[in-house]
BALOBA-1460 file (C-alpha; in Angstrom, 3 decimals):
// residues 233
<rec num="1" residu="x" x="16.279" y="9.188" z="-10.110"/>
<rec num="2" residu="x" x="16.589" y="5.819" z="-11.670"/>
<rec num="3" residu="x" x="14.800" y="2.642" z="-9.750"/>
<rec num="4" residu="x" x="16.042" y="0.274" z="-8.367"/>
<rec num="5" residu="x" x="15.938" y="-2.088" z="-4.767"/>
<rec num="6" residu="x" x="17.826" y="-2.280" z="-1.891"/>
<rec num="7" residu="x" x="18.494" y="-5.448" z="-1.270"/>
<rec num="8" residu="x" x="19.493" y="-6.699" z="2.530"/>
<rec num="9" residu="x" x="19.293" y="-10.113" z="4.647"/>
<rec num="10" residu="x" x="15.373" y="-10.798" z="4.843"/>
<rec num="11" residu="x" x="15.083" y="-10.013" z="8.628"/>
<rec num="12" residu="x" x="11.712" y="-11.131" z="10.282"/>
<rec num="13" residu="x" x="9.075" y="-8.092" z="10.264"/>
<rec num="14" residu="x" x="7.059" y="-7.228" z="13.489"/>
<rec num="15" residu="x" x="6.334" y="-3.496" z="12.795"/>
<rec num="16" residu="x" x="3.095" y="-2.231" z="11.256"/>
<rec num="17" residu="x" x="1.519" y="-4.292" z="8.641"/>
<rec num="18" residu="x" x="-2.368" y="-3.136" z="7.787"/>
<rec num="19" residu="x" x="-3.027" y="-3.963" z="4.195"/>
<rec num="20" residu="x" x="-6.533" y="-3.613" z="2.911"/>
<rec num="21" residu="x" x="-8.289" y="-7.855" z="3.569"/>
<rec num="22" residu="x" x="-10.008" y="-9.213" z="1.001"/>
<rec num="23" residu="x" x="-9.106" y="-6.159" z="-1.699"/>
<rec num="24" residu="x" x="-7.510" y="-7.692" z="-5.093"/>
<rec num="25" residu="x" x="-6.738" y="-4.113" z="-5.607"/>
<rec num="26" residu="x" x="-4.870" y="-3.571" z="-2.285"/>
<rec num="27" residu="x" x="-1.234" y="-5.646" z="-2.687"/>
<rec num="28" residu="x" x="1.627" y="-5.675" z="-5.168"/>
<rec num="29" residu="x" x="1.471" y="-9.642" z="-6.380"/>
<rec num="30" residu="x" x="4.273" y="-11.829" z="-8.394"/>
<rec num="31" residu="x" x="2.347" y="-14.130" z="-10.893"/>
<rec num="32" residu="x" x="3.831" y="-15.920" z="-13.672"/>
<rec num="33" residu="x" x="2.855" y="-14.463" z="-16.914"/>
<rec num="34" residu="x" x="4.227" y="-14.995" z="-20.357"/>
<rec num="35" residu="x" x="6.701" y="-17.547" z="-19.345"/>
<rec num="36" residu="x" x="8.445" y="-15.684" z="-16.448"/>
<rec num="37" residu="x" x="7.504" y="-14.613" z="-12.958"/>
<rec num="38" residu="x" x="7.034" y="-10.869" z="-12.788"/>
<rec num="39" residu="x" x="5.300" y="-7.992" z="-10.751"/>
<rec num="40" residu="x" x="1.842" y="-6.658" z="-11.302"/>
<rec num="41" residu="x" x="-0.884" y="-4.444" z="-9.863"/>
<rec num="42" residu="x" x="-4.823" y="-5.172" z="-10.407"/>
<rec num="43" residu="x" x="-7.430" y="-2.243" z="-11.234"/>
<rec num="44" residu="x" x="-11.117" y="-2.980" z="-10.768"/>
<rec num="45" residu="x" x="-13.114" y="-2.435" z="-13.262"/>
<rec num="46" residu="x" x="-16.309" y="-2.103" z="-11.751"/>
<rec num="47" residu="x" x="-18.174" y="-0.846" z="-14.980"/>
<rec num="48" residu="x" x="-17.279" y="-4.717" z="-16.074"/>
<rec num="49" residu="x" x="-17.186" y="-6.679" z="-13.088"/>
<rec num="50" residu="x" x="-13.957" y="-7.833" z="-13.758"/>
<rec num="51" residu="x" x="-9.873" y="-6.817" z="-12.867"/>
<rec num="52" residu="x" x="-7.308" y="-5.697" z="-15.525"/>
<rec num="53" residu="x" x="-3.653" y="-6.882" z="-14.853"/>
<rec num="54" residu="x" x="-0.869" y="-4.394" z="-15.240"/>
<rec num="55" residu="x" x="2.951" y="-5.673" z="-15.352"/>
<rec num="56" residu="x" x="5.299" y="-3.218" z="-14.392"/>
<rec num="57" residu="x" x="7.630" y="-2.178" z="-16.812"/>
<rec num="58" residu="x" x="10.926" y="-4.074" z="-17.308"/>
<rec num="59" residu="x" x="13.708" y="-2.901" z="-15.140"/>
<rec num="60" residu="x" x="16.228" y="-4.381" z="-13.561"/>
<rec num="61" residu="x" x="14.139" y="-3.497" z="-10.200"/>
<rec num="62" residu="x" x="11.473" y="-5.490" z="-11.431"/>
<rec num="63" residu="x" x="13.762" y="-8.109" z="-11.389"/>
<rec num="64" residu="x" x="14.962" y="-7.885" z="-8.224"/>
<rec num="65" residu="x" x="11.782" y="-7.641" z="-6.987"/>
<rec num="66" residu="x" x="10.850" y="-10.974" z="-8.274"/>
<rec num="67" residu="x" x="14.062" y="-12.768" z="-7.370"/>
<rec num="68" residu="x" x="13.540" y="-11.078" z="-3.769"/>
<rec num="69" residu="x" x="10.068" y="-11.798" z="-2.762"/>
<rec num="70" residu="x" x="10.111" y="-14.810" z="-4.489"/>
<rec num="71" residu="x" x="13.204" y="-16.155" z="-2.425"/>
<rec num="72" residu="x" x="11.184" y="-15.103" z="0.759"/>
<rec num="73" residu="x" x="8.112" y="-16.554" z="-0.365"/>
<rec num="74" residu="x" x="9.752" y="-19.983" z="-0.612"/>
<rec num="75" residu="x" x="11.739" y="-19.342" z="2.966"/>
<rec num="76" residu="x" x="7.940" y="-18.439" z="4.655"/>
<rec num="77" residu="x" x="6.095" y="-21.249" z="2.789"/>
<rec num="78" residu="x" x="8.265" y="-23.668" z="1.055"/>
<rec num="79" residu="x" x="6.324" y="-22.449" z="-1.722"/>
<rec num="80" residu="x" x="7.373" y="-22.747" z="-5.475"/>
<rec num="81" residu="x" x="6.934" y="-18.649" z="-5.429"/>
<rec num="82" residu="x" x="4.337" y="-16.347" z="-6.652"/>
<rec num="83" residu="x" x="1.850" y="-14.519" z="-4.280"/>
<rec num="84" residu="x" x="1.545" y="-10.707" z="-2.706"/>
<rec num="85" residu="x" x="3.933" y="-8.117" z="-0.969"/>
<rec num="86" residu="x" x="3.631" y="-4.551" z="0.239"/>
<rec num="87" residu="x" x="5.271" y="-1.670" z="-0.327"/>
<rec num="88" residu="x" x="4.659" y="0.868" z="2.806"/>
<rec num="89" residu="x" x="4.866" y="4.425" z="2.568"/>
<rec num="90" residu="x" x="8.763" y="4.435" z="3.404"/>
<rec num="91" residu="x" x="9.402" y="1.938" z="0.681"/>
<rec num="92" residu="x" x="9.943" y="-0.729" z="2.579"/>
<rec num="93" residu="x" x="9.335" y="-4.116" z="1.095"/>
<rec num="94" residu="x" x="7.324" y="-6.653" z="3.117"/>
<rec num="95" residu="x" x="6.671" y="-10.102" z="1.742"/>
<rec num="96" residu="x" x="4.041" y="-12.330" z="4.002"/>
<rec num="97" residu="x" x="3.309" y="-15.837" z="4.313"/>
<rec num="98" residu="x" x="1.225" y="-18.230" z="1.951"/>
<rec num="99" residu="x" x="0.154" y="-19.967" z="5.169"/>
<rec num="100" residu="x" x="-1.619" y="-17.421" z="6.370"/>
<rec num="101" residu="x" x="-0.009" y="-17.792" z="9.798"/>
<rec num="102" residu="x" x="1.178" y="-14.287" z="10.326"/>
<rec num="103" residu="x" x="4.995" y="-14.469" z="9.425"/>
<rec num="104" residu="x" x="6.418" y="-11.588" z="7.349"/>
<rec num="105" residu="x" x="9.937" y="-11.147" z="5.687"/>
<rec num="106" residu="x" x="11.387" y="-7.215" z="5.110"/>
<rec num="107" residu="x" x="13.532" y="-8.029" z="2.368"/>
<rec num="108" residu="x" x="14.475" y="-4.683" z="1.034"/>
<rec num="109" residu="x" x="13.619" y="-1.192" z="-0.204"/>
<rec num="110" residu="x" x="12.321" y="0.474" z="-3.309"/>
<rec num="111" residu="x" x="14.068" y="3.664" z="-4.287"/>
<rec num="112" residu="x" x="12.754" y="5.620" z="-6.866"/>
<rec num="113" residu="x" x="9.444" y="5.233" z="-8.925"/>
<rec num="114" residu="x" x="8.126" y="2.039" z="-10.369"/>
<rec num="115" residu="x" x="6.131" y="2.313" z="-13.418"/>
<rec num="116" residu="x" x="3.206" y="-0.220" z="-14.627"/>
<rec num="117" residu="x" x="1.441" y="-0.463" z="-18.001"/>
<rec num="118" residu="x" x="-2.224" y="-0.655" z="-18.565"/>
<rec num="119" residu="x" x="-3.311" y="-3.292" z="-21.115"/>
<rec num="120" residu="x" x="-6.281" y="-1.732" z="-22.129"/>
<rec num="121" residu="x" x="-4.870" y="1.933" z="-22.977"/>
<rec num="122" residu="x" x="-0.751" y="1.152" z="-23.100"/>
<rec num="123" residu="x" x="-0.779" y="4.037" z="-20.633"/>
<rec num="124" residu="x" x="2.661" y="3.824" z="-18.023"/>
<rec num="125" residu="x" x="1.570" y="4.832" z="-15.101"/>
<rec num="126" residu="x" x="2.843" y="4.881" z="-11.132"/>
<rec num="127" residu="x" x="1.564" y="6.048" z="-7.830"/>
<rec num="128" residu="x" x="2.166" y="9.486" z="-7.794"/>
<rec num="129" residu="x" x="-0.739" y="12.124" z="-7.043"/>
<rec num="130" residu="x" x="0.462" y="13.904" z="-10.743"/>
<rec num="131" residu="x" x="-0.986" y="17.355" z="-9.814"/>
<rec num="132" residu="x" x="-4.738" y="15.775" z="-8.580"/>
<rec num="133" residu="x" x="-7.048" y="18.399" z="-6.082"/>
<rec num="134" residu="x" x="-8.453" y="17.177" z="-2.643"/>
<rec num="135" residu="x" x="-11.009" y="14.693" z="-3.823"/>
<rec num="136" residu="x" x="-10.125" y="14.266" z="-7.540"/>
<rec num="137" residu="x" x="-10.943" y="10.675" z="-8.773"/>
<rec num="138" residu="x" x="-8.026" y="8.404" z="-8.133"/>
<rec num="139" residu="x" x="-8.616" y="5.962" z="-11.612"/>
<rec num="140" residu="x" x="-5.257" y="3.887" z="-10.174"/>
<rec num="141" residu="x" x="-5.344" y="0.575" z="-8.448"/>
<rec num="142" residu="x" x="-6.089" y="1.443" z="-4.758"/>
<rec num="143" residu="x" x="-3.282" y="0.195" z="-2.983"/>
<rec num="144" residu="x" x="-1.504" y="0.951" z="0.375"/>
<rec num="145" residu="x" x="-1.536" y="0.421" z="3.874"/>
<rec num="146" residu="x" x="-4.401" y="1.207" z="6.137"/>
<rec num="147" residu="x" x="-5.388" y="3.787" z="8.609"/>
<rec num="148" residu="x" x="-7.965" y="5.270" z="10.554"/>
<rec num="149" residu="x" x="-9.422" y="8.637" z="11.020"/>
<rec num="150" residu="x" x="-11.392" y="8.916" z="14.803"/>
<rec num="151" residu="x" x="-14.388" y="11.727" z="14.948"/>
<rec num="152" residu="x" x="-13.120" y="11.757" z="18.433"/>
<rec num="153" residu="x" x="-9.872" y="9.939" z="20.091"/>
<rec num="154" residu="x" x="-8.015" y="10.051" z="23.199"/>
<rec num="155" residu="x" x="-9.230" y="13.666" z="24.623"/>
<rec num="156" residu="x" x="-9.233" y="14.878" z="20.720"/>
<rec num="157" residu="x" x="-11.537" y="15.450" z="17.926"/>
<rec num="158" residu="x" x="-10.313" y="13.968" z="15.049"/>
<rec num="159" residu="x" x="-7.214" y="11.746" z="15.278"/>
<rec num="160" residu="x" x="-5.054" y="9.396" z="13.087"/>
<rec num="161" residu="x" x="-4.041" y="6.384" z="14.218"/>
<rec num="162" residu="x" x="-3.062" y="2.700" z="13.173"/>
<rec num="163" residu="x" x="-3.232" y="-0.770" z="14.781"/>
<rec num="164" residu="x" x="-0.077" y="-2.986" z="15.221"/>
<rec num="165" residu="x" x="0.064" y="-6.301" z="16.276"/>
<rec num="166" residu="x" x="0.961" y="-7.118" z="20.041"/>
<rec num="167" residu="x" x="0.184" y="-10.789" z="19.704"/>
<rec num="168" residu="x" x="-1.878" y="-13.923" z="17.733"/>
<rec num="169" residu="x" x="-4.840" y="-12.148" z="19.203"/>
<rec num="170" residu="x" x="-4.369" y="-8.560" z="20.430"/>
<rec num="171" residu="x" x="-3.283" y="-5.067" z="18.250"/>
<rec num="172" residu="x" x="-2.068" y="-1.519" z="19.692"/>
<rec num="173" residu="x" x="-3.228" y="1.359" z="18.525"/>
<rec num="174" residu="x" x="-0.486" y="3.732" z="17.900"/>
<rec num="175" residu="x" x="-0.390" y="7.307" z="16.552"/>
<rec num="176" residu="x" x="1.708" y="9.080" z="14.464"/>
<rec num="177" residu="x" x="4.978" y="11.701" z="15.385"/>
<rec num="178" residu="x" x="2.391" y="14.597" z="15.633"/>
<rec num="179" residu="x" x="-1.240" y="15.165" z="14.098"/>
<rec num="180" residu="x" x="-1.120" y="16.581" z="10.688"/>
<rec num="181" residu="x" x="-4.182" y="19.291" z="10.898"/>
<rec num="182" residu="x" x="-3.927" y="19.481" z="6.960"/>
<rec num="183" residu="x" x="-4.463" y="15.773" z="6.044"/>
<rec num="184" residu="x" x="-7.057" y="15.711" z="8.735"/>
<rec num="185" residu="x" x="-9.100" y="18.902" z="7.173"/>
<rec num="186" residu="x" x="-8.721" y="16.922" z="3.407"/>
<rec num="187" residu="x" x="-10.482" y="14.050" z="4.842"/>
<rec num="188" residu="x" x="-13.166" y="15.346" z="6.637"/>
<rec num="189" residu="x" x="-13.953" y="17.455" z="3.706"/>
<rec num="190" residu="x" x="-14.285" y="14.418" z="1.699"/>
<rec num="191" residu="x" x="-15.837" y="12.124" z="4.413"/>
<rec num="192" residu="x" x="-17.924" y="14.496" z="7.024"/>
<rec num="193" residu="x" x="-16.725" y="15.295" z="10.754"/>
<rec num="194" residu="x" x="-19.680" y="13.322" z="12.332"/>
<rec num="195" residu="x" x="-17.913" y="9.960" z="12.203"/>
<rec num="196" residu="x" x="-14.342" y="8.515" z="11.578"/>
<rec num="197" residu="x" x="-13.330" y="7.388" z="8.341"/>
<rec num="198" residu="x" x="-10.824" y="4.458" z="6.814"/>
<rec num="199" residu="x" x="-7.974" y="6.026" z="4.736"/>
<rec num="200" residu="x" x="-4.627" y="4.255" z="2.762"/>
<rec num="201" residu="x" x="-1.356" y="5.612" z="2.041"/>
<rec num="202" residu="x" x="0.283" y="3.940" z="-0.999"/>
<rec num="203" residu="x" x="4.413" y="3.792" z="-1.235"/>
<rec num="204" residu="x" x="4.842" y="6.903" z="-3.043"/>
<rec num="205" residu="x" x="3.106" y="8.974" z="0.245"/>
<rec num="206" residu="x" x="-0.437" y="9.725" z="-1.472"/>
<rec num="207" residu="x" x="-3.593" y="9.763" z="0.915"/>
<rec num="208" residu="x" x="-6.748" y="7.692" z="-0.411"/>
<rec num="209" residu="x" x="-10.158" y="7.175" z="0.595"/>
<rec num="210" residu="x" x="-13.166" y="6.449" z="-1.295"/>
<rec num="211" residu="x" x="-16.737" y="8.770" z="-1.305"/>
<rec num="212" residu="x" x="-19.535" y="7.247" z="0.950"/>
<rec num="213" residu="x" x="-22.747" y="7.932" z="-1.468"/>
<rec num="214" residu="x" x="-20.618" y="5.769" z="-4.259"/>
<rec num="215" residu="x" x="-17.390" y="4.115" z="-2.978"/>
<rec num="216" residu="x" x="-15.296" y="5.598" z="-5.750"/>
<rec num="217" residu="x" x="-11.514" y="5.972" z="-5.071"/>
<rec num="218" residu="x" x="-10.600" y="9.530" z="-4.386"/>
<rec num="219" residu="x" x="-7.212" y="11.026" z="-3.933"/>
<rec num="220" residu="x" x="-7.000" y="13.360" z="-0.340"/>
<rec num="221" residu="x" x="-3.284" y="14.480" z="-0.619"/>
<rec num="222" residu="x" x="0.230" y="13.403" z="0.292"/>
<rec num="223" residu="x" x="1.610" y="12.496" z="3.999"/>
<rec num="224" residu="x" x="3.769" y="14.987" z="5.607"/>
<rec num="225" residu="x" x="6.629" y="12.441" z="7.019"/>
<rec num="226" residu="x" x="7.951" y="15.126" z="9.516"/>
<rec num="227" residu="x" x="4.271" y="14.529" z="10.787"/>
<rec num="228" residu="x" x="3.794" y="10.754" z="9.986"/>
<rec num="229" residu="x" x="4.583" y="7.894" z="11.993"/>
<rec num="230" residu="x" x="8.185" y="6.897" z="12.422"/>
<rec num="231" residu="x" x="9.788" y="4.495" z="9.886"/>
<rec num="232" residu="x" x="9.931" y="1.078" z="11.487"/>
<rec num="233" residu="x" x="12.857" y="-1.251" z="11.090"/>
């Protein structure tokens, strides 16, 4: 299926919004690079100590993106443009303030499979789980929104939940359609059963956490959406 966006009316976004703080890795940025705005993704290198860019590849989606986000960037912040979006695990497109005050624009949806080129190897790669095994090293930027594994939650051991925002100063913890025993058995056979565990799901519906004895990025599986929390609009 070819890629491309589905544009709408940038409507203000309330819903679930927990991106990774403080992670270069964790958000979808525009930055201006060889003469032109455009979209990239950021893998660490930790081997280095330093991040490798990677432009997607050019598409008239990656175009839209840029005239989208950009156009909502400059509505939030009166900025020139430039800066980071999501992309949650139903594709929706979520473009936040520069001020840092909290606002958020859903400006559209990506259908379809966006594709990014490392530098370093000219390898195209996207966010797909490409055949990996429950806790197969995930050598992709680790990206997506965040959630939470509980050792024990609300009368159950082992739960999945997320936090949404209620207010300035308060969040809700909310849970998803039903419990997905599978994803839950992945994780705690890459994490332990003793204690809860931090887990993202990128916009392509892969699970990812990262070892405890070394931090690495590790791929867990894929969401089951009849399972999953219901798509917000």
């Amino acid at each position: 299926m070819k890629v491309k966006i589905d544009k709408h009316k940038p409507k203000k976004w309330t819903g679930r919004y927990n991106r990774l703080i403080g992670n270069q890795e964790a958000v979808f940025k525009i930055k201006f690079i060889n003469n032109r705005w455009w979209p990239v993704v950021t893998i660490e290198r930790y081997e280095y100590e330093d991040r490798l860019l990677c432009s997607a590849i050019d598409c008239d989606a990656a175009r839209e993106l840029v005239d989208i986000v950009n156009k909502a960037k400059k509505q939030l912040s009166r900025s020139e443009g430039g800066g980071s979006f999501v992309i949650n695990e139903f594709g929706q497109i979520i473009v936040p303030s520069s001020k840092g005050d909290g606002k958020r624009l859903y400006v559209g949806d990506l259908i379809g499979i966006l594709k990014f080129e490392n530098p370093e190897t000219e390898e195209i790669f996207d966010f797909g789980d490409d055949g990996l095994s429950v806790g197969d090293r995930w050598n992709r930027p680790y990206l997506g929104m965040k959630f939470k594994l509980a050792a024990y939650n609300h009368g159950r051991y082992h739960a999945i939940s997320a936090y949404k925002d209620v207010n300035e100063d308060e969040q809700e913890e909310i849970f998803p359609q039903e419990q997905d025993e599978e994803l839950i058995e992945n994780l705690i056979k890459i994490r332990g059963s003793r204690k809860g565990c931090r887990f993202i799901v990128n916009h392509q519906g892969v699970v990812l956490t990262k070892t405890e004895f070394d931090w690495k990025s590790v791929y867990v599986g894929r969401i089951n959406y009849n399972k999953w929390f219901e798509r917000e609009d």
